[in-house]
C-alpha positions in Angstrom: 0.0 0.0 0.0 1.4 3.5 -0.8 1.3 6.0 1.9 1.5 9.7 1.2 1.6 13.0 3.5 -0.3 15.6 2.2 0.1 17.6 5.2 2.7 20.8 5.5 3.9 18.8 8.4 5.7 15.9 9.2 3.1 13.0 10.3 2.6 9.9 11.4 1.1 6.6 9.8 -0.1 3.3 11.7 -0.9 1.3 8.3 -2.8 -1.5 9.3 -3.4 -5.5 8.1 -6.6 -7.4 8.8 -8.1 -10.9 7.7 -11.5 -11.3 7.8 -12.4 -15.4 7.3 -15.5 -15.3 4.8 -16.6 -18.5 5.6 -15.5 -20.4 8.7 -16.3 -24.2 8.9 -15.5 -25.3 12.1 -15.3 -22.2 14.5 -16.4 -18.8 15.0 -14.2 -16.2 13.5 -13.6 -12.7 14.3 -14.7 -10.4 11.3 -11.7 -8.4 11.3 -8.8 -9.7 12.9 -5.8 -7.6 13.0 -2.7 -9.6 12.2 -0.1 -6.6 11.7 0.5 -3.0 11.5 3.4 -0.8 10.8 4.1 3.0 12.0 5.8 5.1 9.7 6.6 8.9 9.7 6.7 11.0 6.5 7.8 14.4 6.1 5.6 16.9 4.0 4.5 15.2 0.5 6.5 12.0 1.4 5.3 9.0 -0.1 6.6 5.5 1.6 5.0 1.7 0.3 4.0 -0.6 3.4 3.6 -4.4 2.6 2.7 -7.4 4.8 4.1 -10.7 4.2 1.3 -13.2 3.6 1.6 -16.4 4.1 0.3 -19.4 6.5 0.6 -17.9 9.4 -1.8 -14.7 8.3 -5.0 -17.8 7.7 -4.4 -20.4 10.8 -6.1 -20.5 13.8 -6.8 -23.1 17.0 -9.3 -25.3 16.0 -11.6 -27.2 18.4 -8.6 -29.5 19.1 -6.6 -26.8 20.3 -4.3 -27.9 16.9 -3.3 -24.5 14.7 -5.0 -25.5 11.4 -5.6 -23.4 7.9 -9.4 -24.1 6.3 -9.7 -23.7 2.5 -11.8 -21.2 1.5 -12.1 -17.0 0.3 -10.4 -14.6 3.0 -10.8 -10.7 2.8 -7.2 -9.1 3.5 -7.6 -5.6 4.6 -5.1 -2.4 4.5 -5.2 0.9 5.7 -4.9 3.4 8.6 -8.1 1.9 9.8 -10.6 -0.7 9.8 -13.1 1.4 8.7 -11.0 2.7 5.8 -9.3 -0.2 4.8 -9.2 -1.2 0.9 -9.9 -4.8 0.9 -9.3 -8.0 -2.1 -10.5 -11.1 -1.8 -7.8 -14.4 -1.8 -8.9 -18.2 -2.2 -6.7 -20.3 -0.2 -7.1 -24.0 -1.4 -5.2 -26.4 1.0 
């Protein structure tokens, strides 16, 4: 995600990551579940990319067993300086 300060001052940035689990099998899932976030700080008309790694780790969760365990199915990832504002795709994960 590109960040950019379109202030006169310098400012701060907490870019944030969510996943939201469209269709949970097993277990209840939060809707939004924050899995990162990164603060930045940009000087006037700065412009700075933020990425999160995605990978396993972002889709997992305890299953009734107490075992950590990925389910296949669509997952919304979310980024932006909140969850309200957050820009959103949608990702199948198949195994």
């Amino acid at each position: 995600m590109e960040v950019t300060n379109t202030r006169k001052r310098e400012g701060d940035e907490v870019v944030q990551f969510y996943v939201h689990d469209l269709l949970s099998i097993t277990v209840t899932r939060p809707v939004k579940l924050l899995k990162s976030f990164q603060r930045i700080t940009l000087q006037p008309g700065e412009c700075q990319t933020v990425s999160f790694p995605v990978g396993r780790e972002q889709f997992q969760f305890l299953d009734e067993t107490m075992k950590l365990t990925v389910e296949p199915g669509q997952f919304e990832l979310m980024v932006g300086g909140s969850s309200k504002t957050a820009a959103s795709i949608i990702l199948e994960v198949t195994g």
